[in-house]
DRENRO-70553 format. One record per residue: residue in three letters; residue number from 0; x, y, z of N, C-alpha, C, O in turn. Coordinates in steps of 0.02 Angstrom, whole numbers, plus 50000, padded with zeros to 5 digits. Atoms other than C-alpha are relative to their C-alpha. Layout:
<pts>
{aa=Ala&i=NUM&n_X=X&n_Y=Y&n_Z=Z&ca_X=X&ca_Y=Y&ca_Z=Z&c_X=X&c_Y=Y&c_Z=Z&o_X=X&o_Y=Y&o_Z=Z}
...
</pts>
This chain:
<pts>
{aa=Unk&i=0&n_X=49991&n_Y=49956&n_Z=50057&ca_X=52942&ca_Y=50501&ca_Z=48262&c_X=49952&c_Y=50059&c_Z=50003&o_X=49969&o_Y=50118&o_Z=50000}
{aa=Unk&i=1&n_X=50044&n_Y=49938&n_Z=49984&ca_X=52782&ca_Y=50597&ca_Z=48288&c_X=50018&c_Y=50033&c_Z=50063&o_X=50022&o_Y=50094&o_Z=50055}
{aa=Unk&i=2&n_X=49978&n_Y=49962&n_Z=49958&ca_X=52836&ca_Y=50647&ca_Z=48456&c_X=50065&c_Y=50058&c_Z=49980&o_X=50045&o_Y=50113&o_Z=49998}
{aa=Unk&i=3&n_X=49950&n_Y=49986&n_Z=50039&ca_X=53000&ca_Y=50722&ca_Z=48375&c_X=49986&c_Y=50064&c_Z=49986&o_X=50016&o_Y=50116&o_Z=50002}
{aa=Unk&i=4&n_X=50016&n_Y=49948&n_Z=50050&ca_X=52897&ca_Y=50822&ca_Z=48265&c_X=49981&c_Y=50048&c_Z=50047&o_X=50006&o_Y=50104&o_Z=50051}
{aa=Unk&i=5&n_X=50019&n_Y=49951&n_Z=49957&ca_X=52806&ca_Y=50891&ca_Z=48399&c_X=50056&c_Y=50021&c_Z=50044&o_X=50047&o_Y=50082&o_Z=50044}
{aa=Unk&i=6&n_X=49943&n_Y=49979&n_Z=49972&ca_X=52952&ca_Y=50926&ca_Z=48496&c_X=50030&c_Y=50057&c_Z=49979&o_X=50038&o_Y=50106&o_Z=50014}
{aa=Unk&i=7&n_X=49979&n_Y=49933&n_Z=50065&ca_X=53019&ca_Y=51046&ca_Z=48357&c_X=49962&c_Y=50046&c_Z=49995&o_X=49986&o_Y=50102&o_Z=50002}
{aa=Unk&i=8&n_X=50035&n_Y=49963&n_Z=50008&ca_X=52862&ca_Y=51123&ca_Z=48330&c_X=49975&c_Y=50059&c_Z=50084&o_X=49951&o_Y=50116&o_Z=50080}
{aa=Unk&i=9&n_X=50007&n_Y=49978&n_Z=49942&ca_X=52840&ca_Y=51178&ca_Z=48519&c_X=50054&c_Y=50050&c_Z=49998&o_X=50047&o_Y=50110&o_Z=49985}
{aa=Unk&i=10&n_X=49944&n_Y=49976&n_Z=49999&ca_X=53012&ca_Y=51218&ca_Z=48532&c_X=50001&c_Y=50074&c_Z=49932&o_X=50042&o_Y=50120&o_Z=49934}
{aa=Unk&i=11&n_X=49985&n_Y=49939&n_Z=50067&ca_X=52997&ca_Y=51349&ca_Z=48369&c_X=49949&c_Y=50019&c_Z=50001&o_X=49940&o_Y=50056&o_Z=49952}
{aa=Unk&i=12&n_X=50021&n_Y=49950&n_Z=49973&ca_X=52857&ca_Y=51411&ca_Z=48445&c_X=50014&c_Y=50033&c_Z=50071&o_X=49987&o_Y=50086&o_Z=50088}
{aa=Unk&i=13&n_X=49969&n_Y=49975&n_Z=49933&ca_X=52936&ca_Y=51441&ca_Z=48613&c_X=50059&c_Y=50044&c_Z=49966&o_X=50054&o_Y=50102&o_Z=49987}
{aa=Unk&i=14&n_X=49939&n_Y=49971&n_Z=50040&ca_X=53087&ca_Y=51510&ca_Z=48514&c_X=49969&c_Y=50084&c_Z=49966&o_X=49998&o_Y=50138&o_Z=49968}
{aa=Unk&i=15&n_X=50054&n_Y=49941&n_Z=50037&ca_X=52947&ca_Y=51642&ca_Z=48418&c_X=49983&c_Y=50033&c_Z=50050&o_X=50003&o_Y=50091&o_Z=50051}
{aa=Unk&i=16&n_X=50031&n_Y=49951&n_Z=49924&ca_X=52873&ca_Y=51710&ca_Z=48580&c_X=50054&c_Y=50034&c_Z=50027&o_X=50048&o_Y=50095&o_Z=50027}
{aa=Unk&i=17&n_X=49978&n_Y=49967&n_Z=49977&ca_X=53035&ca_Y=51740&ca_Z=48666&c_X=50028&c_Y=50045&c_Z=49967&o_X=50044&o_Y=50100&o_Z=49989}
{aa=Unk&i=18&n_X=49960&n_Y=49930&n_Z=50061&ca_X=53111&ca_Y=51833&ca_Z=48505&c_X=49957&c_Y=50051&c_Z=50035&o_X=49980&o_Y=50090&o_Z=50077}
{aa=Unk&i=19&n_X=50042&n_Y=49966&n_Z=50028&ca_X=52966&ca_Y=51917&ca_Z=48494&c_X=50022&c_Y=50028&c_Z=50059&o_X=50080&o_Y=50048&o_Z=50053}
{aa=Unk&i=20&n_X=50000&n_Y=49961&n_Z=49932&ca_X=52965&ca_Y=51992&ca_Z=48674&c_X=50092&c_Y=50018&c_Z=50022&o_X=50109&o_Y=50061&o_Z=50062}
{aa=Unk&i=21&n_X=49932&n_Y=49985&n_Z=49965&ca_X=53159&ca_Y=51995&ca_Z=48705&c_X=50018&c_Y=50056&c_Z=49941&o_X=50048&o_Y=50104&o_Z=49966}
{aa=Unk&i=22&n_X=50005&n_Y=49932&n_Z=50027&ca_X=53161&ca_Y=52126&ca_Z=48539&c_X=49948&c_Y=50042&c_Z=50008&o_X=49961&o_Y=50102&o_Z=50001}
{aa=Unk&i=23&n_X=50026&n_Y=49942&n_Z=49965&ca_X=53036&ca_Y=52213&ca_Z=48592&c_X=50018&c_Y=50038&c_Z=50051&o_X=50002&o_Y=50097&o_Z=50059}
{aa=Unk&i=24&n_X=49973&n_Y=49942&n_Z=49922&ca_X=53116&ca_Y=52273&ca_Z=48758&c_X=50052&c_Y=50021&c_Z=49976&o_X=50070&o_Y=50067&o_Z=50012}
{aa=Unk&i=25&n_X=49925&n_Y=49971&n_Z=50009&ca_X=53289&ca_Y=52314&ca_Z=48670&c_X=49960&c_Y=50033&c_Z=49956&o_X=49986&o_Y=50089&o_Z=49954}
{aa=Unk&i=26&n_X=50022&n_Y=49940&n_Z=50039&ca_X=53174&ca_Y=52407&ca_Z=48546&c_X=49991&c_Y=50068&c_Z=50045&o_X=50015&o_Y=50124&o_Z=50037}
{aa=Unk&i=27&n_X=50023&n_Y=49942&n_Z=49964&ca_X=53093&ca_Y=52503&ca_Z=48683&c_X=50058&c_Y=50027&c_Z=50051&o_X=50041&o_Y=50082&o_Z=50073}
{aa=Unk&i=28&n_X=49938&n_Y=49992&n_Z=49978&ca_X=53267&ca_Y=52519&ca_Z=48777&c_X=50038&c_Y=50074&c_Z=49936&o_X=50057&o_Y=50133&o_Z=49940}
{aa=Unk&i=29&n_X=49970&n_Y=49940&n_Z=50052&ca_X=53326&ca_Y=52605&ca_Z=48612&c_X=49969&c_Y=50064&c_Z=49995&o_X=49999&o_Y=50117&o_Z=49984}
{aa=Unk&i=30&n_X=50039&n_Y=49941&n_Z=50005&ca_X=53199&ca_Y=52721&ca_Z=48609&c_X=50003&c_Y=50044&c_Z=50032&o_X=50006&o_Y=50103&o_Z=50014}
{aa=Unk&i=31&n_X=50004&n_Y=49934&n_Z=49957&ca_X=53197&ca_Y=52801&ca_Z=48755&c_X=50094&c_Y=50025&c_Z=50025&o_X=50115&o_Y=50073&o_Z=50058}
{aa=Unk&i=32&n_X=49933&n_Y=49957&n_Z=50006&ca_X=53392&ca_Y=52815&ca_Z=48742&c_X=50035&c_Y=50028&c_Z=49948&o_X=50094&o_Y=50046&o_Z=49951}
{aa=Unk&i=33&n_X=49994&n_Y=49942&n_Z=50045&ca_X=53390&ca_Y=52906&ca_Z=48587&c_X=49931&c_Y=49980&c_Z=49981&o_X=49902&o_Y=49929&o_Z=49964}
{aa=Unk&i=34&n_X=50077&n_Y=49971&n_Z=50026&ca_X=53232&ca_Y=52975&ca_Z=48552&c_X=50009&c_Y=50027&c_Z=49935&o_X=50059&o_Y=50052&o_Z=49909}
{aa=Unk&i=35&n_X=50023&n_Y=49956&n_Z=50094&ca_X=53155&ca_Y=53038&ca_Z=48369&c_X=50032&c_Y=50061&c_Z=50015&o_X=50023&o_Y=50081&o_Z=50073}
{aa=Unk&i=36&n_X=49985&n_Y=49928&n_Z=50000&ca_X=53238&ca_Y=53205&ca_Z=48346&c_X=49924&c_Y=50048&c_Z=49987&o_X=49885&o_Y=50040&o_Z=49940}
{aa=Unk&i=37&n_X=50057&n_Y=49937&n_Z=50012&ca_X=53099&ca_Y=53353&ca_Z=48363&c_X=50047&c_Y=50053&c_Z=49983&o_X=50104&o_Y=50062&o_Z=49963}
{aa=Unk&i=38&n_X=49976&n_Y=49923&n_Z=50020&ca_X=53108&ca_Y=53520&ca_Z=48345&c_X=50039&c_Y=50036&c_Z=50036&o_X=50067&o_Y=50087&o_Z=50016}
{aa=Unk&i=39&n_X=49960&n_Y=49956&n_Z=49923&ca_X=53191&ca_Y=53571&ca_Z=48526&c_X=50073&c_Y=49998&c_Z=49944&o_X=50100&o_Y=50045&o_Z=49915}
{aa=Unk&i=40&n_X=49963&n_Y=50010&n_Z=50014&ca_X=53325&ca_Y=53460&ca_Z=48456&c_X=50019&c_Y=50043&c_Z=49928&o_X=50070&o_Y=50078&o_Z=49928}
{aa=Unk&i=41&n_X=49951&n_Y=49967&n_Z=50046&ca_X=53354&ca_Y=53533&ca_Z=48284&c_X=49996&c_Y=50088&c_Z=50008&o_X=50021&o_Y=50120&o_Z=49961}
{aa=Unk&i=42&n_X=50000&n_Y=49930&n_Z=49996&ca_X=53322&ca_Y=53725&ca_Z=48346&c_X=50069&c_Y=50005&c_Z=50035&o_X=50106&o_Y=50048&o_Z=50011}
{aa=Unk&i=43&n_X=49935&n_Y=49996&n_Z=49965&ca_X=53481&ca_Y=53699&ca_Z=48470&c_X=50069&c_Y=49984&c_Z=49955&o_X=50126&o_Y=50006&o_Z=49955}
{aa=Unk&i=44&n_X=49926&n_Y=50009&n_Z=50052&ca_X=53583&ca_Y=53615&ca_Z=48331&c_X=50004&c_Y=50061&c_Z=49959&o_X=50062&o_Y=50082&o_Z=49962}
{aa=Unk&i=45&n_X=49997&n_Y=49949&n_Z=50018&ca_X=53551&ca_Y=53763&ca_Z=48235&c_X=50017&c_Y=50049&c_Z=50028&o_X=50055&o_Y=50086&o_Z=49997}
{aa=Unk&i=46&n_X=49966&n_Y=49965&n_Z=49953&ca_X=53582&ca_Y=53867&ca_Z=48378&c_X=50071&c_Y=49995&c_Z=50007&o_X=50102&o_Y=50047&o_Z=49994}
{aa=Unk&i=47&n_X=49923&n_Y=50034&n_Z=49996&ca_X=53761&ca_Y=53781&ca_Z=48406&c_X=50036&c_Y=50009&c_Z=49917&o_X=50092&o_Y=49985&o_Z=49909}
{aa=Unk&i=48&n_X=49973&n_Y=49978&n_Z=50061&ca_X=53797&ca_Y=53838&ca_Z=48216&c_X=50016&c_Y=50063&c_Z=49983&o_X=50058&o_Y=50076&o_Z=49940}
{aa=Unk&i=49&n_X=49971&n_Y=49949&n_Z=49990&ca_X=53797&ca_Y=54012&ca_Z=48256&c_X=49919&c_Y=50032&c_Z=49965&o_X=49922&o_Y=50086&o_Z=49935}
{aa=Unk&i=50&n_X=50058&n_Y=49979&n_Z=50046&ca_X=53599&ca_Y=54035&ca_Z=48179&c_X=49948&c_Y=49985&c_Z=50052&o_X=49936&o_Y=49935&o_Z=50086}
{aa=Unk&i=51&n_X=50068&n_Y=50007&n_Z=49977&ca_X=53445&ca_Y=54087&ca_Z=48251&c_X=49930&c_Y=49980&c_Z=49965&o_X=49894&o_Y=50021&o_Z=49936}
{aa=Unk&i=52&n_X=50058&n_Y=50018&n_Z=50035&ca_X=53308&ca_Y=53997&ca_Z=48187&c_X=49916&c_Y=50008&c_Z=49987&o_X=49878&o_Y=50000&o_Z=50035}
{aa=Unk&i=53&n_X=50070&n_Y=49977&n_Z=49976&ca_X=53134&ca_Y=54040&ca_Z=48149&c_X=49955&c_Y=49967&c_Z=50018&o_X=49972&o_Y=49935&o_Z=50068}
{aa=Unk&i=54&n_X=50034&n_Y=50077&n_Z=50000&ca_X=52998&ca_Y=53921&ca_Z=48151&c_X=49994&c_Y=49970&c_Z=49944&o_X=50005&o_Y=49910&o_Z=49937}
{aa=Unk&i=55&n_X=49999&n_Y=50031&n_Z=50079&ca_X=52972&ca_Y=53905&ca_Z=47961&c_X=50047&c_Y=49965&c_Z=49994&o_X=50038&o_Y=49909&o_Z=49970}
{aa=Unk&i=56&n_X=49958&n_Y=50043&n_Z=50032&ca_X=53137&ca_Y=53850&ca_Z=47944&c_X=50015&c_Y=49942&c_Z=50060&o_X=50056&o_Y=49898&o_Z=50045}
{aa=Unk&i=57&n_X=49982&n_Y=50067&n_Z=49967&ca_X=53140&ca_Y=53724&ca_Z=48099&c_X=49920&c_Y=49953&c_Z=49970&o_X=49928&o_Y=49892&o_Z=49960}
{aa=Unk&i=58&n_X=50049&n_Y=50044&n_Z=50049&ca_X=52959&ca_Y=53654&ca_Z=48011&c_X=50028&c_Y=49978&c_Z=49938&o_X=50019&o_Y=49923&o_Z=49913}
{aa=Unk&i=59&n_X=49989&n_Y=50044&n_Z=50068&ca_X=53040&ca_Y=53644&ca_Z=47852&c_X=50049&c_Y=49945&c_Z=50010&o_X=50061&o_Y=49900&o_Z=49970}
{aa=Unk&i=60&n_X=49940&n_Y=50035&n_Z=49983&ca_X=53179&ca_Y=53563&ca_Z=47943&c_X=49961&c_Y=49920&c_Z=50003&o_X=49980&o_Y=49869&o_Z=49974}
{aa=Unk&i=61&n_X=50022&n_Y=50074&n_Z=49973&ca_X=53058&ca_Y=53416&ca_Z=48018&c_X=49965&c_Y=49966&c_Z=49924&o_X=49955&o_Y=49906&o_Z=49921}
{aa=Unk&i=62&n_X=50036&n_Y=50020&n_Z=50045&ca_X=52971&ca_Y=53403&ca_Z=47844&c_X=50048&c_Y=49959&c_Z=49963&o_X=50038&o_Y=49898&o_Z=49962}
{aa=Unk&i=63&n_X=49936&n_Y=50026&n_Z=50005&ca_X=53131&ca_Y=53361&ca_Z=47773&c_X=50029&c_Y=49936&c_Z=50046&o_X=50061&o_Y=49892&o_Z=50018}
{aa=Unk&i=64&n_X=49971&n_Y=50058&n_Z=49963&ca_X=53183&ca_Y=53238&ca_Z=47896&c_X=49940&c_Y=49952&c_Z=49995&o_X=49951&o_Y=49897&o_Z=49971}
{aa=Unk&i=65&n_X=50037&n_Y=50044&n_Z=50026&ca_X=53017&ca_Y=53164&ca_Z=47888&c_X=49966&c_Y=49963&c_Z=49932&o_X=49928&o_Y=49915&o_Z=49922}
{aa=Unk&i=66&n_X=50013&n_Y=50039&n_Z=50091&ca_X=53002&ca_Y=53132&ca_Z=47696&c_X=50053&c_Y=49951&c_Z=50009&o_X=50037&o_Y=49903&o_Z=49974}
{aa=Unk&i=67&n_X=49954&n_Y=50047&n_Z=50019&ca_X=53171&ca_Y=53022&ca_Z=47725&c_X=49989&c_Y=49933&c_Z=50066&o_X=50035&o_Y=49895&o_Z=50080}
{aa=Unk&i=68&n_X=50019&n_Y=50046&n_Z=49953&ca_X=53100&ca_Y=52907&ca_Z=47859&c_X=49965&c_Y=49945&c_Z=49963&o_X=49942&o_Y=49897&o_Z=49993}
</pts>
């Protein structure tokens, strides 16, 4: 019965470690195949709208995107 227990308890920490590490690499997978939007990115989307942007308004742009994060 005590063996049992320990059995479980190993096991659901073996279970915790590999989570832990098998989302971490699909985190870092995600990341670097879509990256945080910067500023390149929203000066070109703005570009592609038919608007040249200044910097004020691609800063206010990131300020904005970063208050909703």
């Amino acid at each position: 019965m005590l063996i049992d227990l320990l059995y479980v308890l190993i096991g659901l920490i073996v279970g915790l470690v590999i989570g832990f590490f098998v989302t971490r690499h699909i985190f870092k997978k995600q990341l670097t195949e879509n990256p945080p939007i910067n500023e390149k990115m929203i000066e070109a989307m703005m570009s592609q709208m038919g608007r040249k942007p200044s910097q004020k308004q691609v800063k206010q742009v990131m300020q904005q995107m970063n208050k909703y994060k």
